[in-house]
LOBA-339036 format. One record per residue (C-alpha): x, y, z; residue in three letters. Coordinates in Angstrom, 2 decimals, m for minus. Example, Ala and Ser with C-alpha at 12.3 -4.5 7.8 and 13.67 -1.06 7.14 Angstrom:
+---------+---------+---------+------+
!      xx !      yy !      zz ! code !
+---------+---------+---------+------+
!   12.30 !   m4.50 !    7.80 !  Ala !
!   13.67 !   m1.06 !    7.14 !  Ser !
+---------+---------+---------+------+
end
This chain:
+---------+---------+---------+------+
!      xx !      yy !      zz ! code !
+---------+---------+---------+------+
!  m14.61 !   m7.17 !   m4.05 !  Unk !
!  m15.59 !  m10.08 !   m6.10 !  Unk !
!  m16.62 !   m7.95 !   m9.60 !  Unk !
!  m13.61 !   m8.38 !  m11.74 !  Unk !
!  m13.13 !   m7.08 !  m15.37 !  Unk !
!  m11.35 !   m9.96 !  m17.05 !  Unk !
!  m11.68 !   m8.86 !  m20.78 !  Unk !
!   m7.98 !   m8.41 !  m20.92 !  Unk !
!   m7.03 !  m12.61 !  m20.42 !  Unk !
!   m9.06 !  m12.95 !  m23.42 !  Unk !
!   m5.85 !  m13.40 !  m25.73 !  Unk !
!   m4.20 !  m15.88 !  m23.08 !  Unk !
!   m7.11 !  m17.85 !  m24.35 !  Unk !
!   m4.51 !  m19.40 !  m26.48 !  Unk !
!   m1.63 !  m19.90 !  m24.01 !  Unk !
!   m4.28 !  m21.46 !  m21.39 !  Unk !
!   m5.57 !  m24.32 !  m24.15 !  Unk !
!   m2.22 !  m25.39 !  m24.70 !  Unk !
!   m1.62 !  m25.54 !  m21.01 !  Unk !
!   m4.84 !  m27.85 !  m21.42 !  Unk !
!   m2.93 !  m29.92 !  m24.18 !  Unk !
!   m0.01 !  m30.57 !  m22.21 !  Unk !
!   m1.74 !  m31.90 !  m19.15 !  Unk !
!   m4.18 !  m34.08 !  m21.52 !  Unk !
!   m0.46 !  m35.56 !  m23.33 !  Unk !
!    0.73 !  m36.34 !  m19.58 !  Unk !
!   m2.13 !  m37.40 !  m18.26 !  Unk !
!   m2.63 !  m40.09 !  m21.50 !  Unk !
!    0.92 !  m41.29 !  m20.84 !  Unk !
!    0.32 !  m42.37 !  m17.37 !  Unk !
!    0.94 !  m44.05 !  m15.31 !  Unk !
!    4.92 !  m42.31 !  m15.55 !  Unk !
!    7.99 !  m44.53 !  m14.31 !  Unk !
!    8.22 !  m43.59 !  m10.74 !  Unk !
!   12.14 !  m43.14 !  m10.95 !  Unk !
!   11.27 !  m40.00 !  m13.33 !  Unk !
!    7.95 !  m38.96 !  m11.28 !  Unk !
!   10.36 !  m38.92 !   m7.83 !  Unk !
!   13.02 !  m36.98 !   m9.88 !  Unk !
!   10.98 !  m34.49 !  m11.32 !  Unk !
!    9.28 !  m33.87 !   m8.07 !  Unk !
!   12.33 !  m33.33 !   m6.30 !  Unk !
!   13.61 !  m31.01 !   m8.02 !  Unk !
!   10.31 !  m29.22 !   m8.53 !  Unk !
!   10.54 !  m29.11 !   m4.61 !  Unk !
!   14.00 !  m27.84 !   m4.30 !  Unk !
!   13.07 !  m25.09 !   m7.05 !  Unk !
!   10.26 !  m24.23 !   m5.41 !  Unk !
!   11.94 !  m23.58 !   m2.30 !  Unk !
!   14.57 !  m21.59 !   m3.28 !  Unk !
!   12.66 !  m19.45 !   m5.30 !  Unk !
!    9.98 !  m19.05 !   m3.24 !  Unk !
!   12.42 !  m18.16 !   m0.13 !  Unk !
!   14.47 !  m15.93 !   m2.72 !  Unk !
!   11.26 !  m13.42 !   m4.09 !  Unk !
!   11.29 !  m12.86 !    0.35 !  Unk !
!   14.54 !  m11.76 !    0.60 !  Unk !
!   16.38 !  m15.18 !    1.80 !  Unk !
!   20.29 !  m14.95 !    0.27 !  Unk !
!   20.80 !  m19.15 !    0.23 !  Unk !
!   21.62 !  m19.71 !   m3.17 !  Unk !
!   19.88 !  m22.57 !   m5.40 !  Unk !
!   23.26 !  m25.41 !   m4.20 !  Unk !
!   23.40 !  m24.04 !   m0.35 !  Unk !
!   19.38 !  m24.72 !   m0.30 !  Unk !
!   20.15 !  m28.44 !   m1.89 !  Unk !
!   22.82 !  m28.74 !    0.66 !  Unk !
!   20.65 !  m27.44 !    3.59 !  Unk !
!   17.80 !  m30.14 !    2.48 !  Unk !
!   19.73 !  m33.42 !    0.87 !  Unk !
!   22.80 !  m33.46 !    2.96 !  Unk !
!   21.70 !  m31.39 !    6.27 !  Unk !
!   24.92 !  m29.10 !    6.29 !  Unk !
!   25.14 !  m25.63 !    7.54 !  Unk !
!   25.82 !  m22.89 !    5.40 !  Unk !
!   29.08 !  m20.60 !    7.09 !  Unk !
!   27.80 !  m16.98 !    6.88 !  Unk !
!   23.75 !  m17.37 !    6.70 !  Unk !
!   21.28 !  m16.66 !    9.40 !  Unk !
!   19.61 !  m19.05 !   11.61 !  Unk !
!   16.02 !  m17.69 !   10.25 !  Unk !
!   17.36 !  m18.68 !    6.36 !  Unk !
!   17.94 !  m21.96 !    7.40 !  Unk !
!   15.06 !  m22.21 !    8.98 !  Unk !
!   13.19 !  m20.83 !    5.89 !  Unk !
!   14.21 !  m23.53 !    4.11 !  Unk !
!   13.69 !  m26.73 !    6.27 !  Unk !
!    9.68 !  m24.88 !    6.82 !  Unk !
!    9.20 !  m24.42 !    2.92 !  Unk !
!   10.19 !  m28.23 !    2.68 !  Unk !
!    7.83 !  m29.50 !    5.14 !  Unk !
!    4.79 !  m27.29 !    4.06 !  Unk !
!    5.48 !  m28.60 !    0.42 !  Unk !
!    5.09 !  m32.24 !    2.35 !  Unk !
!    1.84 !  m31.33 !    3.93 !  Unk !
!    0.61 !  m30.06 !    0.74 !  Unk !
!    1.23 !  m33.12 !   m1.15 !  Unk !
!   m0.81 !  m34.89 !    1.59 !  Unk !
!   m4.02 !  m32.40 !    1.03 !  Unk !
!   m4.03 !  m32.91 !   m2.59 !  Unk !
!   m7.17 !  m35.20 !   m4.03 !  Unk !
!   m8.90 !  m34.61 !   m7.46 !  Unk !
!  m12.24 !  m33.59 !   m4.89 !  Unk !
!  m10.52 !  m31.28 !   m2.76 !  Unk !
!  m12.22 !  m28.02 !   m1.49 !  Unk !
!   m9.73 !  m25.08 !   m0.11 !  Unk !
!  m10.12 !  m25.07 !    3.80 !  Unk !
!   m9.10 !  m22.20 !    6.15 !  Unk !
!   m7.43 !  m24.64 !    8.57 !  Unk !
!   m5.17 !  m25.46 !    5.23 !  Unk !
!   m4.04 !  m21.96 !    4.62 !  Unk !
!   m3.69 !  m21.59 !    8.24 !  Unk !
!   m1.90 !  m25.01 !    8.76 !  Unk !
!    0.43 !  m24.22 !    5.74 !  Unk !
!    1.40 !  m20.75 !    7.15 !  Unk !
!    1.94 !  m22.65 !   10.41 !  Unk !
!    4.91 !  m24.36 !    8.92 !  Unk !
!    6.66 !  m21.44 !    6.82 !  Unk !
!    7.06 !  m19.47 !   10.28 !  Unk !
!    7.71 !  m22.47 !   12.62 !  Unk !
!   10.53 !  m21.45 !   15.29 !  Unk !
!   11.31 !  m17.74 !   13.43 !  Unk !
!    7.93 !  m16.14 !   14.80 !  Unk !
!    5.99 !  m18.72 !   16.32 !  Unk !
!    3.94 !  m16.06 !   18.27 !  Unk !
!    2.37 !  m15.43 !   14.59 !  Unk !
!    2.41 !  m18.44 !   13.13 !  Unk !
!   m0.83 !  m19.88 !   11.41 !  Unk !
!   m3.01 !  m16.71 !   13.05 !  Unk !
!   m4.58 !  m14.17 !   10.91 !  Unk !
!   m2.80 !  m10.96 !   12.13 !  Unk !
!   m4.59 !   m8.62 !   14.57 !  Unk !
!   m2.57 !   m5.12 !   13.63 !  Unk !
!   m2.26 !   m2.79 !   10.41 !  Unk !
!    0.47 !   m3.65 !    8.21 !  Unk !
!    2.03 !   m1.86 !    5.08 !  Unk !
!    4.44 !   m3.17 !    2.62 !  Unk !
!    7.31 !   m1.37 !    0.95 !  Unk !
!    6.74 !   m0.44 !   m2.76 !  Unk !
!    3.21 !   m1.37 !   m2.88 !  Unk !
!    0.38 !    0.86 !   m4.93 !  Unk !
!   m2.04 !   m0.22 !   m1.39 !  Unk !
!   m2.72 !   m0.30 !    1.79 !  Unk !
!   m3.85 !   m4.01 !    3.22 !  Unk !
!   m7.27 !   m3.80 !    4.62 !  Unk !
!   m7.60 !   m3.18 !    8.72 !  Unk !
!   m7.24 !   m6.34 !   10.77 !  Unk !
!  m10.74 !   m6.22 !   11.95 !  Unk !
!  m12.07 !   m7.04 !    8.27 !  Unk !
!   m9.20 !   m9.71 !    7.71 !  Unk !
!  m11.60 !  m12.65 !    9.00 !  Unk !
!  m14.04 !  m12.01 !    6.76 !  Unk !
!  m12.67 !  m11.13 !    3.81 !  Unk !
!  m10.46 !  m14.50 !    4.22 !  Unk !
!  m13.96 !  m16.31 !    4.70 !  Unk !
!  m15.37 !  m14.91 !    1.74 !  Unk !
!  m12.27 !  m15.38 !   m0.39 !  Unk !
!  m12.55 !  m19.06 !    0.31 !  Unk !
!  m16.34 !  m19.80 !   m0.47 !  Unk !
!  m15.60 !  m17.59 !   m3.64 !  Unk !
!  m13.08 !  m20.12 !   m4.76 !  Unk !
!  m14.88 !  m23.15 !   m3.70 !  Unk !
!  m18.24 !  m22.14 !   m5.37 !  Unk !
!  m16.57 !  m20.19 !   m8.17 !  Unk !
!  m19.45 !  m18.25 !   m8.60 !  Unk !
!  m18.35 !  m16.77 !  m12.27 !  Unk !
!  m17.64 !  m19.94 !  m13.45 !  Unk !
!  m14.32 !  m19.28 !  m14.16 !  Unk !
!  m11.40 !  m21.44 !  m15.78 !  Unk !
!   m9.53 !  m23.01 !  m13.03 !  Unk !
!   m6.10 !  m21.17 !  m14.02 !  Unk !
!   m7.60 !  m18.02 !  m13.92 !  Unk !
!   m9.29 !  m18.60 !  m10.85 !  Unk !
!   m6.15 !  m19.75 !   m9.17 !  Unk !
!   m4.44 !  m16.04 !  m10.68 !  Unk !
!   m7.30 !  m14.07 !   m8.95 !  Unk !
!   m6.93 !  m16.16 !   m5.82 !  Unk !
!   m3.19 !  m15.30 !   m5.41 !  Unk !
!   m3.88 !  m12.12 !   m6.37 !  Unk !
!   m6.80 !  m11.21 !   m3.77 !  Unk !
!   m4.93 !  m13.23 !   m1.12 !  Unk !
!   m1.93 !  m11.00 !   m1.36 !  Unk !
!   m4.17 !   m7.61 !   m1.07 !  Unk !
!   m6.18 !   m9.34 !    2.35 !  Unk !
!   m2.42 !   m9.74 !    3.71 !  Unk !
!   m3.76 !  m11.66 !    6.37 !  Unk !
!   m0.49 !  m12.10 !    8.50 !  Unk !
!    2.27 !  m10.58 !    9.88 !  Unk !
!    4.46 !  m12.32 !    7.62 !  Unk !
!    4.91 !  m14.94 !    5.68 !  Unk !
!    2.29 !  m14.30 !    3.15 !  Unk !
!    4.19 !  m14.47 !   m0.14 !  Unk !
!    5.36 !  m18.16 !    0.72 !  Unk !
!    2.53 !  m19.13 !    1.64 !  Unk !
!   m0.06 !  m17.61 !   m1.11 !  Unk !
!    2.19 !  m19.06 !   m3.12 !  Unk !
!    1.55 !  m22.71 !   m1.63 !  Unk !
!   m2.09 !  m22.14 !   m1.33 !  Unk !
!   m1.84 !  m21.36 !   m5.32 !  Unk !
!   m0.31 !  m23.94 !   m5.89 !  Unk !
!   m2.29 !  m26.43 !   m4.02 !  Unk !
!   m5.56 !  m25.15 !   m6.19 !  Unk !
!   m3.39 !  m26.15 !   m9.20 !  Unk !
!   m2.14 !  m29.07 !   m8.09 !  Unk !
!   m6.10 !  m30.57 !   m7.49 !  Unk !
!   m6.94 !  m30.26 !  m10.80 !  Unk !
!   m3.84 !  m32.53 !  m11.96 !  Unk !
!   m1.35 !  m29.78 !  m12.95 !  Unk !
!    2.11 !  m29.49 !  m11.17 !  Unk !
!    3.29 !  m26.45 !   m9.28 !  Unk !
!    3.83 !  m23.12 !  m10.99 !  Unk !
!    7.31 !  m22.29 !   m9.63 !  Unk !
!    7.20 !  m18.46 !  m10.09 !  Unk !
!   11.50 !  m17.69 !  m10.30 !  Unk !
!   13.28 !  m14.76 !   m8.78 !  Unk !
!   14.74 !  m13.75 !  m11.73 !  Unk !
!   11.18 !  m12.57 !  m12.45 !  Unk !
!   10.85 !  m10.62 !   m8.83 !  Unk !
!   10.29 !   m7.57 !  m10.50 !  Unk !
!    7.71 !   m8.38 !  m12.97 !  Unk !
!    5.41 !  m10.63 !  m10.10 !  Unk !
!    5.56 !   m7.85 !   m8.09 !  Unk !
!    4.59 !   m5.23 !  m10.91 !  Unk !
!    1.82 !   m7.78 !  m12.09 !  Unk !
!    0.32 !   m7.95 !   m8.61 !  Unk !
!    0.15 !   m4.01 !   m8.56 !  Unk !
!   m1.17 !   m4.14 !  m11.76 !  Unk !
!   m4.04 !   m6.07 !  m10.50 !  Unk !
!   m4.54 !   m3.94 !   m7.54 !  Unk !
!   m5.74 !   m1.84 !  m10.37 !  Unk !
!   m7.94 !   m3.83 !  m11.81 !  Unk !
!   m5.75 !   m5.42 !  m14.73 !  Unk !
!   m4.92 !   m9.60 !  m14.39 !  Unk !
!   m3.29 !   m9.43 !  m17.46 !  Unk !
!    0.62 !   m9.63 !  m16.46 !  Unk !
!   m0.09 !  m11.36 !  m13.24 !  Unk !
!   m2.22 !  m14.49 !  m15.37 !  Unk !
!    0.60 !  m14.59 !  m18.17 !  Unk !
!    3.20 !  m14.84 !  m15.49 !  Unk !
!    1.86 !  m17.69 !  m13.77 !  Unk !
!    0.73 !  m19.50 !  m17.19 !  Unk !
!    4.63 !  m19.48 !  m18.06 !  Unk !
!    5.70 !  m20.72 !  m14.79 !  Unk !
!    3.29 !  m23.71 !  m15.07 !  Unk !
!    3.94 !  m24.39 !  m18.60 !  Unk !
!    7.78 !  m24.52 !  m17.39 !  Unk !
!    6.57 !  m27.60 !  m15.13 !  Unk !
!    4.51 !  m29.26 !  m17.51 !  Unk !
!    7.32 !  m29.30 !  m19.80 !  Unk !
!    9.45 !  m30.73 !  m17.26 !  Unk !
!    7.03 !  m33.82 !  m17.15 !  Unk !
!    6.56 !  m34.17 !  m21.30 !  Unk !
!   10.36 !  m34.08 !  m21.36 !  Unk !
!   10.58 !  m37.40 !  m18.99 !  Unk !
!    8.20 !  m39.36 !  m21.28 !  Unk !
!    9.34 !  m41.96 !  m23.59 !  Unk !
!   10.56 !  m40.13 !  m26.88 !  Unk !
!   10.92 !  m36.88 !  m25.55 !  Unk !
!   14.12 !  m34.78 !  m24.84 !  Unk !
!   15.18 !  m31.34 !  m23.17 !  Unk !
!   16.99 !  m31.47 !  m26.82 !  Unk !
!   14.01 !  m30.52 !  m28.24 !  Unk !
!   13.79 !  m26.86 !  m26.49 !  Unk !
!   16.93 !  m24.39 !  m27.41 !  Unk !
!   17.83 !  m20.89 !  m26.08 !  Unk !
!   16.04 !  m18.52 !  m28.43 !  Unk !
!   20.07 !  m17.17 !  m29.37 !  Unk !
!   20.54 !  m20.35 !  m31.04 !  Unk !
!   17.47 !  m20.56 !  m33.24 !  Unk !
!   17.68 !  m17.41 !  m34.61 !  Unk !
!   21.16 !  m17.83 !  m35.35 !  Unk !
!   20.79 !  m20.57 !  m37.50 !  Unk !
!   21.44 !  m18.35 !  m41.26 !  Unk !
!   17.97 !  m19.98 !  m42.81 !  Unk !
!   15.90 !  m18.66 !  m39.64 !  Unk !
!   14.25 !  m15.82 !  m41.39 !  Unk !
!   12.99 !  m14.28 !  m38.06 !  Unk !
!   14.87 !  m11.94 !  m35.29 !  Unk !
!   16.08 !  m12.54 !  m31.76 !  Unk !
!   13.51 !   m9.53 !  m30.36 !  Unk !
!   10.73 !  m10.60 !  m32.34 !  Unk !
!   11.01 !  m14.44 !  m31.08 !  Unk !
!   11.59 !  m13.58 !  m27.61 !  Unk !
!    8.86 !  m11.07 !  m27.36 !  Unk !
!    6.74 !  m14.21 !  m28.69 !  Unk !
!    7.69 !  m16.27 !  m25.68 !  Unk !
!    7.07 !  m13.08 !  m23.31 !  Unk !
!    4.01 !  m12.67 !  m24.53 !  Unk !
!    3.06 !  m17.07 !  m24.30 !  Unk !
!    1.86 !  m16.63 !  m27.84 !  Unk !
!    4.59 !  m19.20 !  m28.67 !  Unk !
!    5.49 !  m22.68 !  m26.80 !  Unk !
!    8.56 !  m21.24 !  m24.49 !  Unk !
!    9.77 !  m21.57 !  m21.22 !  Unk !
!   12.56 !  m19.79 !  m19.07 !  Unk !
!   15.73 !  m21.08 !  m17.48 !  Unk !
!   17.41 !  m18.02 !  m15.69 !  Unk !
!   17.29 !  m14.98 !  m17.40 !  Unk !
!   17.20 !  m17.13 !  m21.27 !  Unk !
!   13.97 !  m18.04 !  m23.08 !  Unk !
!   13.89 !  m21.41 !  m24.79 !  Unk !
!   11.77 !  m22.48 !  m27.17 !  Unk !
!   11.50 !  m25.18 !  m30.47 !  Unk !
!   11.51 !  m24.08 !  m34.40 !  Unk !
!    8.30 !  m25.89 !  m34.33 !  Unk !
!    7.00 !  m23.67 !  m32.02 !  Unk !
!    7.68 !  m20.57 !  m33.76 !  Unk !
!    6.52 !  m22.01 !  m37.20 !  Unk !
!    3.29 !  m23.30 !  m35.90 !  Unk !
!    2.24 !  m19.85 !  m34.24 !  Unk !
!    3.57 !  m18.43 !  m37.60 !  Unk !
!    1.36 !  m20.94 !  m39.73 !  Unk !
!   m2.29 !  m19.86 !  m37.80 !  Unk !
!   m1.05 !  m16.47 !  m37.81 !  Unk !
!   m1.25 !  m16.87 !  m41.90 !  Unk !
!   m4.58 !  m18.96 !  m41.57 !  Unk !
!   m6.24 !  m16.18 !  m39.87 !  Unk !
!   m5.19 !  m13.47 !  m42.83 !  Unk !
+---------+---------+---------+------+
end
């Protein structure tokens, strides 16, 4: 279970230094004006929630989730459970922040204390127990493992992450965590939400913010997770390296000198009449995290520096 063929993350190599190089810029600027820390982290919360929520199915839009957590007001039209969805995401987010320390080690408890809170009054039967039935899920390539191996396979999970026995960067690590959780589907439900806390709680140790992975990528997450039912981490590694890189970002921006001005939808760039490059070729750039890029909604944005510093080593190497 634990034998993984990782020769196709080699050229993320790339994408996961610069991660590196963003965290070591935020990390010398500290410590950050708490006014921007408690903005960005708010609405890295609120993002997080909706998204999260969204990938399961939950209809709340990104202002009826704000409403639902900032102002307390009921949505007309939406179920009980969505609300309900939301308020639980929030408060598992809370207990998270509380777990994380630089010398943290992953706990069973914590998984089963953060799935606890995501089901809270919708199926409280269920709620933080490993599930004793077979499950299946719609539009998978696989079939969970039976219950009976669930306890075990969660144990050995867990001491594979805390003793990392491959030595593996911490990124990639995190990718085959999420990954391998998701194939043990060890509850009922629930387990998207919260393998996606648990990831992010492994990030979040080593200093990096939470990798908000958005529903307008649904499709893609869930073809990179089948992807690496087969064996290949490739598109499951790169998504989750461009959803963190979107969060470091949001930090550089809030640090003396820096602006959102900086980063433009790839449309604009190209159309400048001196940009001697395409619209497809730059975006496929920024699909591929060979170039300094980040999403917002269905658009790619990205800096000319960017593009002319991957084109620059690109000439180096010939």
């Amino acid at each position: 279970m634990w034998d993984f063929n990782l020769e196709d993350l080699v050229d993320l190599q790339p994408h996961i230094d610069r991660l590196y190089e963003k965290k070591a810029k935020i990390d010398q600027s500290r410590p950050l004006p708490s006014s921007a820390l408690q903005k960005i982290r708010e609405d890295l919360n609120l993002e997080w929630t909706y998204n999260s929520n969204s990938i399961e199915g939950n209809t709340l839009n990104l202002r009826e989730t704000q409403l639902i957590l900032r102002e307390g007001i009921t949505i007309r039209g939406k179920s009980l459970r969505e609300h309900f969805e939301v308020f639980n995401h929030e408060k598992a987010i809370e207990y998270l922040y509380g777990l994380v320390n630089p010398h943290y080690i992953l706990r069973e408890i914590d998984i089963l204390n953060l799935h606890a809170l995501v089901l809270k009054n919708i199926e409280d039967e269920f709620a933080g127990r490993l599930r004793n039935g077979g499950v299946r899920i719609v539009g998978a390539n696989f079939t969970p493992p039976s219950a009976n191996k669930v306890p075990n396979l969660f144990d050995e999970l867990i001491a594979f992450i805390d003793n990392n026995p491959l030595k593996l960067d911490d990124l990639v690590l995190t990718t085959l965590f999420h990954h391998k959780l998701v194939w043990i589907h060890p509850f009922f439900d629930g387990n998207g939400r919260t393998v996606r806390l648990a990831m992010n709680l492994l990030l979040m140790r080593k200093g990096f913010p939470p990798a908000i992975i958005l529903k307008n990528d649904r499709k893609k997450y869930y073809d990179g997770l089948n992807q690496a039912n087969k064996g290949s981490y490739r598109k499951l590694c790169l998504l989750m390296l461009q959803a963190l890189e979107r969060s470091l970002n949001m930090y550089i921006n809030a640090l003396p000198g820096n602006s959102y001005d900086d980063y433009e939808p790839i449309s604009n760039i190209v159309s400048e009449p001196s940009f001697p490059y395409g619209q497809e070729y730059i975006s496929l750039l920024a699909r591929q995290g060979k170039i300094d890029a980040y999403k917002e909604g269905r658009n790619w944005l990205t800096t000319k520096d960017a593009i002319e510093d991957y084109v620059s080593k690109r000439k180096r190497k010939r």
